[in-house]
C-alpha positions in Angstrom: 0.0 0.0 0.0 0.9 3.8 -0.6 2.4 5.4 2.2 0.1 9.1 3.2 2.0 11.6 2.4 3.4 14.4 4.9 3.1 17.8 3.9 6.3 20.4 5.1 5.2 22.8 7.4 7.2 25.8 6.4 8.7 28.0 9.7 9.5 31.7 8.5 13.3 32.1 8.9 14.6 35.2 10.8 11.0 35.7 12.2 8.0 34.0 14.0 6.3 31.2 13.3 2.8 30.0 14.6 3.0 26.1 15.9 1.4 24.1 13.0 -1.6 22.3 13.4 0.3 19.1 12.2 -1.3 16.1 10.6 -2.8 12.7 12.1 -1.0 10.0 11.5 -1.9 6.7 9.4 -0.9 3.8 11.2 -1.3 1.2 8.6 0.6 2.3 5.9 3.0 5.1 7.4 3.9 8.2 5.9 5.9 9.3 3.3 7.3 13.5 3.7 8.7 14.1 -0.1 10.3 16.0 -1.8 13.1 15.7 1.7 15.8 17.6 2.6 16.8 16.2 5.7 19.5 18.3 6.8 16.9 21.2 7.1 14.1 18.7 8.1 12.8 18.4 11.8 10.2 16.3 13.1 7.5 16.9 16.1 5.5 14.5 17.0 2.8 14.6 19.8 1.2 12.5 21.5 -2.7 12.9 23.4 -2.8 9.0 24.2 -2.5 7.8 27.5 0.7 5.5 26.6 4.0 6.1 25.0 4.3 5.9 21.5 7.1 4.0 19.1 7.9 6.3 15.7 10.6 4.8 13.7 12.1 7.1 11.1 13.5 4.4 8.6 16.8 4.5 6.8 17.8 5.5 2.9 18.4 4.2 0.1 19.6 6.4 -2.0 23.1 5.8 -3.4 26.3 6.7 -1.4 24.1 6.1 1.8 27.0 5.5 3.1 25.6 6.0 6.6 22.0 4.0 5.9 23.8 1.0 7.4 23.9 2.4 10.8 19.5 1.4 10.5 16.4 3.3 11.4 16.1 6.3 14.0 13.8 5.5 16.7 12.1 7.4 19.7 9.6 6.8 22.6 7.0 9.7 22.3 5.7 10.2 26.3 2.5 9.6 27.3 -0.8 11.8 27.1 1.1 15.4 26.6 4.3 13.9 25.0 6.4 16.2 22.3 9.4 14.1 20.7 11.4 16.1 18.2 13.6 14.6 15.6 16.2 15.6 13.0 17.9 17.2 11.3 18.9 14.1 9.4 21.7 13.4 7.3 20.9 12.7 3.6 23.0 9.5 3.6 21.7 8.1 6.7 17.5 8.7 5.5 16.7 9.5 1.9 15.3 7.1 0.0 15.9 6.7 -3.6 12.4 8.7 -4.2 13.6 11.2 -2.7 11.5 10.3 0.2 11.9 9.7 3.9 9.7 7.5 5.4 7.9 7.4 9.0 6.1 4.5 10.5 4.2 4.1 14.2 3.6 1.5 16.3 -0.2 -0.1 15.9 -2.9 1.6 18.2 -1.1 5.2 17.8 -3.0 8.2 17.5 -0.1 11.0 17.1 -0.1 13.7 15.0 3.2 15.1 13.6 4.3 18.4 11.9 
């Protein structure tokens, strides 16, 4: 199945930026964000349910990723108000050959991420 996709949420540079609404999750088939750059690429994720949360960020692909061998990034999301940031990434350790980097949740998660 087709990964969702995960729209940028673009913060003004060298001014304010409201926080972004953010966008559920799909738990089945995980989400694509493309179009990546990852070294300018960071990734909240919040969580309202009353247990922690796995999100796995997965690793590239794409040709050197040299550092793709070192596997997928991984963090625990705390329970009920939980914020877990990730990134900025390194190209060689997440971009697919898409262009793509890919996000997946563990089953029962209702998160949203921006």
């Amino acid at each position: 199945m087709a990964r969702t996709a995960l729209p940028y949420s673009n913060l003004a540079g060298n001014a304010s930026s409201a926080d972004p609404a953010g966008t559920a999750i799909d738990v089945t088939n995980g989400m694509a964000l493309a179009g990546a750059v990852p070294e300018e690429t960071v990734i909240r994720v919040t969580n309202t349910a009353g247990a922690t949360k796995l999100v796995t960020i997965g690793a590239g692909d794409m040709p050197p990723a040299l550092a793709a061998g070192q596997g997928v990034i991984t963090g625990t999301v705390p329970a009920t108000t939980g914020v877990l940031w990730f990134g900025p990434f390194e190209s060689g350790r997440v971009l697919k050959k898409d262009g793509t980097m890919i996000i997946d949740f563990a089953a029962s998660t209702v998160l949203r991420v921006t």
